[in-house]
C-alpha positions in Angstrom: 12.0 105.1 55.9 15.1 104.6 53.1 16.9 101.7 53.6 21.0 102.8 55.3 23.3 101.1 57.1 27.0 102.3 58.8 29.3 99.6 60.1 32.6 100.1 61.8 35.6 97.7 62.9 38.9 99.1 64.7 42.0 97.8 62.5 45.3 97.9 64.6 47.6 99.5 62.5 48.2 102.8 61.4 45.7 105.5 59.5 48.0 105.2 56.6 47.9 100.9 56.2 44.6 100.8 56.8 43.7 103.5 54.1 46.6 102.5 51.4 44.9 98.6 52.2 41.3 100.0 50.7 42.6 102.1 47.7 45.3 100.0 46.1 44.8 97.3 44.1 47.3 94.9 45.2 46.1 94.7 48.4 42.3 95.5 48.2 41.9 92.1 45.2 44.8 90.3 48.4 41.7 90.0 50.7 38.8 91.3 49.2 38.0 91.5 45.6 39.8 88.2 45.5 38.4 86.5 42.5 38.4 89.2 39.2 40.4 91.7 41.4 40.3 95.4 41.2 41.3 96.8 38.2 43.1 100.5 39.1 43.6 102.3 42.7 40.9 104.6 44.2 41.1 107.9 42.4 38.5 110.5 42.6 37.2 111.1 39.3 37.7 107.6 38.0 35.6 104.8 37.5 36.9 101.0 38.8 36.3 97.6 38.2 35.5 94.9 41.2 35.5 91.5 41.1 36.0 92.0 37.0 33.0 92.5 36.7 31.3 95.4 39.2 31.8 99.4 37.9 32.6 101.4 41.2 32.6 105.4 40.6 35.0 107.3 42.4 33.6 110.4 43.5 35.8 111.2 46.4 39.2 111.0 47.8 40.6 112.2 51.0 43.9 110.3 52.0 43.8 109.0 55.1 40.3 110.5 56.0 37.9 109.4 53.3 36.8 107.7 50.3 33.2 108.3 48.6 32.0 105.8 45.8 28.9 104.9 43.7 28.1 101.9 42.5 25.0 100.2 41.0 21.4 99.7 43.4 19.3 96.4 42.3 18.4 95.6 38.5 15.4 95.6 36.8 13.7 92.3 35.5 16.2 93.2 32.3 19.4 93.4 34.4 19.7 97.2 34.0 20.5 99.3 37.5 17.5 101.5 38.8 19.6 103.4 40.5 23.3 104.1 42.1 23.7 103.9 45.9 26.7 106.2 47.9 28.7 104.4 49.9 31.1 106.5 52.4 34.5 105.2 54.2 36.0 107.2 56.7 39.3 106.4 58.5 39.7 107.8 62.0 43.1 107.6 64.3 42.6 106.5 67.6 44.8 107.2 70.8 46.4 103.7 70.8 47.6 104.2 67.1 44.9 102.0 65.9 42.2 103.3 62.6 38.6 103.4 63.0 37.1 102.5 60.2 33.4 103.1 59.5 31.8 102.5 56.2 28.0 103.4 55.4 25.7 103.3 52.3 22.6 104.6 51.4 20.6 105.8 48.6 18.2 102.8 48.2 14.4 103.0 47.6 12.3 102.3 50.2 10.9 99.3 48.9 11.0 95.4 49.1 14.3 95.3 46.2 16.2 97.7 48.2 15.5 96.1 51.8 16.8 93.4 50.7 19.6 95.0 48.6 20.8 96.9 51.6 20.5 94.2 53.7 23.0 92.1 51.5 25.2 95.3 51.2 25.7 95.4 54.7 26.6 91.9 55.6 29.1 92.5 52.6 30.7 95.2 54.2 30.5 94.0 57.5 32.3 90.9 55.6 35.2 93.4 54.3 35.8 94.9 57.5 36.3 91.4 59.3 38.7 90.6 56.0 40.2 94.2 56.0 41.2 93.3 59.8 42.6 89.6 59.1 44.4 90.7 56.0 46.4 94.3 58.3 46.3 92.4 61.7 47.4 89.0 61.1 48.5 88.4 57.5 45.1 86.2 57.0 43.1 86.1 53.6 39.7 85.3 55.3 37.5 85.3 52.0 39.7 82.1 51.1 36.7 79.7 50.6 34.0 81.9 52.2 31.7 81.8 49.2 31.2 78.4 47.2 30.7 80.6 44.4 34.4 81.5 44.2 35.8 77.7 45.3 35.2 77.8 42.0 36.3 80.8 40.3 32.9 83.0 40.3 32.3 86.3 42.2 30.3 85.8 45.3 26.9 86.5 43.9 23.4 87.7 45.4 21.6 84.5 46.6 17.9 84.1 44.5 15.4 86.0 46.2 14.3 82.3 47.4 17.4 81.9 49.5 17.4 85.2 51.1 
């Protein structure tokens, strides 16, 4: 079985916040891609950069509904990707005015890299969906000194196989 994950978190605020929090800039590098930012908004048809240093493909764009991107699957020994894995962000209104927001990813191999890859990917979005929430809800930049990598000034970065 291929290595996929969904997560979900309900932000209180509105469809619209909680969408225009993910695709701009601004507010995306604000509580997420906090150290390197992110270079342009999420258009479809454009490629991004994360963290300065992470391409992110924009395949699709549905305001307020969706947002499908690509980005790169674990590296060979060389540092070049294998492959590209799909990640997909839907926003859904609830009754109490609230957005549901589910993100999943797949498209990883079925072996040990991509176990482990996905498993990372998750807890990273899981991680962005707690931040997403502090950032909307209560003005609150979680990722503040969550990674010791970027106390200093460094991208969080995947732990050596030896610390997974």
């Amino acid at each position: 079985m291929k290595p996929e994950f969904r997560v979900s978190a309900r932000i209180a605020k509105p469809v619209r916040a909680v969408f225009d929090a993910v695709v701009g800039p601004d507010q995306l590098s604000a509580y997420f891609t906090t150290v390197g930012g992110a270079s342009a908004a999420l258009v479809a048809g454009t490629r991004v950069v994360w963290w300065g240093e992470v391409p992110v493909e924009v395949d699709e764009v549905t305001p307020d509904q969706s947002i499908v991107l690509r980005w790169d699957g674990p590296k060979s020994a060389e540092g070049a990707a294998l492959y590209q894995t799909r990640i997909e962000m839907r926003f859904a209104a609830l009754e109490d005015g609230a957005t549901l927001v589910t993100i999943a990813e797949t498209g990883w191999l079925a072996d040990a890299p991509g176990q482990r890859a996905s498993y990372l990917n998750c807890e990273g979005w899981s991680q962005m969906l707690c931040c997403l929430k502090a950032f909307l809800e209560y003005g609150i930049n979680l990722r503040e000194g969550y990674y010791l990598s970027e106390l200093k000034g460094e991208p969080a970065r995947e732990p050596p196989a030896e610390q997974a």
